[in-house]
N, C-alpha and C positions, 0 to 999 in steps of 0.2 A: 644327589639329583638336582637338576638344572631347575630354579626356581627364582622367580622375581619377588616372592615376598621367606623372611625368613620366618623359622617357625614362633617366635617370641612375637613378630608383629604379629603373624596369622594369626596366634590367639588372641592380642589384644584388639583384631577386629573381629571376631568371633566373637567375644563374648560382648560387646557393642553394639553386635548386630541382632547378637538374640534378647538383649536385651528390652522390657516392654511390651513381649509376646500378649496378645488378647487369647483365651482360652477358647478351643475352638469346640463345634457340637461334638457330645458325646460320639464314640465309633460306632460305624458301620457295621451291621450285622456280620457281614462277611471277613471283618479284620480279625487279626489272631488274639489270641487271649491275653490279658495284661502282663502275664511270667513272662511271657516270650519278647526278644528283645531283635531289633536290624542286626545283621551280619555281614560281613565284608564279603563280596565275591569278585569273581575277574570276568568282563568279558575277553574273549582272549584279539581282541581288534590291532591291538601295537606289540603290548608288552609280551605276548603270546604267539603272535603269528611263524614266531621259527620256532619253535619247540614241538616233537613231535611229544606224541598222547603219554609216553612214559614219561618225559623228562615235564611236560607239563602238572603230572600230578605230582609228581618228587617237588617238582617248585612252589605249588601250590601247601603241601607238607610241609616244607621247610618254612613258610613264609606264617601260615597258620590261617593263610585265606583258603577257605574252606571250601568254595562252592565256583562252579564254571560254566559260563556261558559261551561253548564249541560255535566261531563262525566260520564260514565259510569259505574252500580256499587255502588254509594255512592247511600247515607243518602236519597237525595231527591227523587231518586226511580221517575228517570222519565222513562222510559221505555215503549217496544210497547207492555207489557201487562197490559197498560191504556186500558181501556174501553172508549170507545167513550164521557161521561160524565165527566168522569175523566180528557180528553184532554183540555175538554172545560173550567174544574175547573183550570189548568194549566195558559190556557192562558188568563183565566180570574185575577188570583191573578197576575201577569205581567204587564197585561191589569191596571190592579187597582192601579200599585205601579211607581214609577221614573224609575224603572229599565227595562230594555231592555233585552229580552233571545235572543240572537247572535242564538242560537241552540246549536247545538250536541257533543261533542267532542270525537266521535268513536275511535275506535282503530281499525278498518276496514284496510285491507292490501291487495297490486295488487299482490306482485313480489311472490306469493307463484309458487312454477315447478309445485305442483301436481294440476292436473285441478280440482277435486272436494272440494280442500277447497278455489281454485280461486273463482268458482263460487259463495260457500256457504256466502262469503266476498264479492260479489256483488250483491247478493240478499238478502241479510241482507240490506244493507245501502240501499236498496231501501226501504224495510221495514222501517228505519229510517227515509228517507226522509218523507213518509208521517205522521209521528209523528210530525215532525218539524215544516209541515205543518199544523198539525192540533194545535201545540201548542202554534202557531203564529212568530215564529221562522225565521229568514232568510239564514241559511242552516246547513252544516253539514261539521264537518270537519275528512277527508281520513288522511291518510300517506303512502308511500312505506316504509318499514320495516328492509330495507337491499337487496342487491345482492347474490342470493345463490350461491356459490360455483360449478363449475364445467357446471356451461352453460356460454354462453357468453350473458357478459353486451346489448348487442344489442336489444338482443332477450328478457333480463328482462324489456329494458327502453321498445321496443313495447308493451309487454304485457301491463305495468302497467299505458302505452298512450290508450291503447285500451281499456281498464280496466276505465278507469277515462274519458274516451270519453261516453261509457255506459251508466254510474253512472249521467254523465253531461246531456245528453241527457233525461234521464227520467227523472232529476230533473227540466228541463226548463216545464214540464207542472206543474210544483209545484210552478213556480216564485224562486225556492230556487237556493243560490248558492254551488259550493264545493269547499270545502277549504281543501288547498293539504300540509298538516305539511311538513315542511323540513325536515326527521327524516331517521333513521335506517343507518345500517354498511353501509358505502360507498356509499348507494344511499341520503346521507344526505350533500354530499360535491355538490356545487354550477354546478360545470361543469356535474355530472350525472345529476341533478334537470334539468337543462337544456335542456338536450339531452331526457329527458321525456318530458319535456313542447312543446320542439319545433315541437312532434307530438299529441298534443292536441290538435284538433279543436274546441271543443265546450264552447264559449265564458264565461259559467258562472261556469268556472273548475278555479280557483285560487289559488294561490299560498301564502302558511302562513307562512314566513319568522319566524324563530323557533329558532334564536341566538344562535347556538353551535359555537364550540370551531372553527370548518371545516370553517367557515364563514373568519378566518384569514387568509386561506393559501395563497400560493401565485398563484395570482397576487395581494393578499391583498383585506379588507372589502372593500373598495372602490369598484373595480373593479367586484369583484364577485357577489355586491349589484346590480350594474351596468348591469351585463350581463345579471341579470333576474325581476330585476323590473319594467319590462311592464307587467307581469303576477300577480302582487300584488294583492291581491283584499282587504279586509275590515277588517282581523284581522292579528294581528302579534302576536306569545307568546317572552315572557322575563322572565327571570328569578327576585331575587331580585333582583334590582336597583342600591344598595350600598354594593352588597360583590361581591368579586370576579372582575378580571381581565377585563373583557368584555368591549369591548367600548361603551358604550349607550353613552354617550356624542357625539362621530363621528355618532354614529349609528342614533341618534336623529336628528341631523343636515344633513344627508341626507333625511331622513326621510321629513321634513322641505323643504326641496330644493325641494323636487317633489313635494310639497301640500298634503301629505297625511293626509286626515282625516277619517281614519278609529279607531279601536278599538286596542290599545295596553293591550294585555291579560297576568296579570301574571301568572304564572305557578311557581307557589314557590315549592321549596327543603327545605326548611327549616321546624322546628316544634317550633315555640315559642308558649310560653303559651297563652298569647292572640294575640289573631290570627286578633281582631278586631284592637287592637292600632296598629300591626303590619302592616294592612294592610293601615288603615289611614297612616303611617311613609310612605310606598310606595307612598300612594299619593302624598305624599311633595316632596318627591325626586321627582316624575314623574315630579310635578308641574313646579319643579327648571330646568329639563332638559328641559322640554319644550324651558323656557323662553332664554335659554342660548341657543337652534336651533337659536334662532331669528336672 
């Protein structure tokens, strides 16, 4: 796999970086229990997007990443023009294999100004949801997309609280949860994420901690970890593991400190040729950060 650090330095910055860790508050009510530990999953955004729904789980099997997050668009052609049959054939080959479908990874967005493609973006994801539902799924993951220009922030963070109150609401008769990407211009830095969650009531609207760069700033990863992981819920995206600057080693051992045992989702940029050894090397790296949280 195509990489600018090799894996002997990776770890000797890894373990430099988690070095020093302050211990953070006891876990949140809603994190999982101390047995349970993070897992490797895929979003299927690069390494995935040509593989149809068989040859997806077969690779997911062979590799030992267990769990997938279906976006939109590719190969596997999940989509809500399944036929009711069709749903069932879905969550039947899932049903049959080690792997786990997480659900959805929409590209669904609040913060639009004009009302009719606000709506169009919350009646879609409902349409979503019940795919999710039908394909045995446990929910669907949102994003806000940015701050548009020339209204005030205020007014974008309610919408897109109002907006993701909705979407939560109809999803609770589905059992499903929603998962809110950290993403887009400016509504992607910790302090707006915030300032949307803290007017979110409905309990199973969660937040999908999404490793950009904004994750640094100051008051620093610590801190801005801090200020919104009571909202976490069950998946996180990462990029590759061993290129680039990113702290996964600190970020791992916070991680750890809470007892998080949810779904760590790659989301690869890269294009190496095989995409299956590729993903296996992720796993070791995952493996190795795990062990070094401890």
């Amino acid at each position: 796999m195509d990489s600018n650090l090799t894996r002997r330095n990776f770890l000797q910055k890894s373990v430099a970086a988690g070095a020093g860790m302050v211990a953070l508050n006891p876990m949140s009510a809603w994190a999982k229990p101390k047995h349970q530990e993070m897992k490797l999953g895929l979003v299927t955004y690069q390494w995935a997007k040509d593989w149809n729904l068989k040859t997806l789980i077969a690779n997911c099997e062979k590799t030992g990443v267990l769990g997938v997050e279906l976006r939109t668009e590719h190969a596997h052609k999940v989509e809500i023009n399944l036929n009711a049959d069709q749903r069932r054939e879905v969550k039947k080959m899932f049903h049959d294999s080690p792997v786990t479908c997480l659900g959805y990874g929409s590209n669904f967005e609040y913060h639009h100004p004009d009302p009719i493609k606000l709506r169009w973006n919350i009646d879609q994801t409902k349409e979503y949801i019940k795919l999710c539902k039908d394909i045995g799924a446990s929910g669907i993951k949102v994003k806000p997309n940015g701050i548009p220009d020339g209204i005030a922030k205020e007014k974008t963070f309610a919408q897109i609280a109002s907006s993701l109150n909705e979407v939560g609401k109809y999803a609770q008769d589905f059992g499903l949860t929603i998962r809110v990407e950290v993403h887009g211009n400016k509504s992607q830095e910790l302090p707006n994420m915030k300032a949307i969650f803290d007017q979110v009531s409905e309990k199973n609207v969660k937040m999908c901690w999404n490793c950009n760069d904004q994750d640094l700033l100051e008051p620093g990863l610590e801190a801005n970890f801090n200020s919104v992981k009571r909202w976490f819920g069950d998946t996180v995206h990462v990029r590759e593991l061993n290129i680039g600057d990113y702290p996964y080693a600190q970020l791992f051992k916070l991680f750890h400190q809470m007892h998080y045992g949810g779904w760590i989702l790659m989301e690869a940029r890269t294009n190496p040729l095989d995409k299956v050894a590729a993903l296996k090397e992720q796993l070791e790296v995952f493996n190795q950060l795990v062990a070094q949280s401890k």
